[in-house]
C-alpha positions, 0 to 999 in steps of 0.5 A, spaced: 697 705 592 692 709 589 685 712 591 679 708 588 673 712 588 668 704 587 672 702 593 673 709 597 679 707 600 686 707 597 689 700 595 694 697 591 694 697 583 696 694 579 698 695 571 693 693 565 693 693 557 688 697 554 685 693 547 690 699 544 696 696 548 696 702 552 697 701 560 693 703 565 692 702 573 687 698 575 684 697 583 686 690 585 679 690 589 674 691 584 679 691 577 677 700 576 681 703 572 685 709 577 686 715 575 689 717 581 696 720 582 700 713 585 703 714 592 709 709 593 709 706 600 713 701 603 712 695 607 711 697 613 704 702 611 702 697 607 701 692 613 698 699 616 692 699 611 690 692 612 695 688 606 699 682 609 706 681 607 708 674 607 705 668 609 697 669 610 694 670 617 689 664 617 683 665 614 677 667 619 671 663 618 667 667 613 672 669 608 674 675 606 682 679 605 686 680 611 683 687 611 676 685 614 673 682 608 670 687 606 666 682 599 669 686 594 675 681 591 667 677 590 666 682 584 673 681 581 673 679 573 679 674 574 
């Protein structure tokens, strides 16, 4: 986990290769690079932030990620 500064929050990241073939961390959100230093956290804080782990709660009307919906994976590019 890292702090997203698009996203003001720490989140997941996840590993992107640049055109060049370098990797980079990117937020799982809203796709920003992060150039933040990672944290590794196990399941337990995961669940704490707001990530399920396993089968999905069911999805409240409206949509939205087990974090409340906050509408930012809306914006994703893939």
């Amino acid at each position: 986990m890292a702090e997203c500064v698009p996203c003001a929050r720490t989140v997941l990241t996840y590993v992107a290769l640049t055109d060049d073939g370098d990797q980079s961390r990117c937020c799982v959100h809203c796709d920003a690079r992060v150039g933040a230093e990672l944290r590794w956290v196990g399941a337990d804080e995961l669940q704490e932030d707001g990530y399920v782990i396993g089968s999905p709660a069911p999805r409240k009307s409206g949509g939205g990620c087990a974090s409340g919906g906050c509408g930012t994976c809306g914006t994703r590019k893939h």
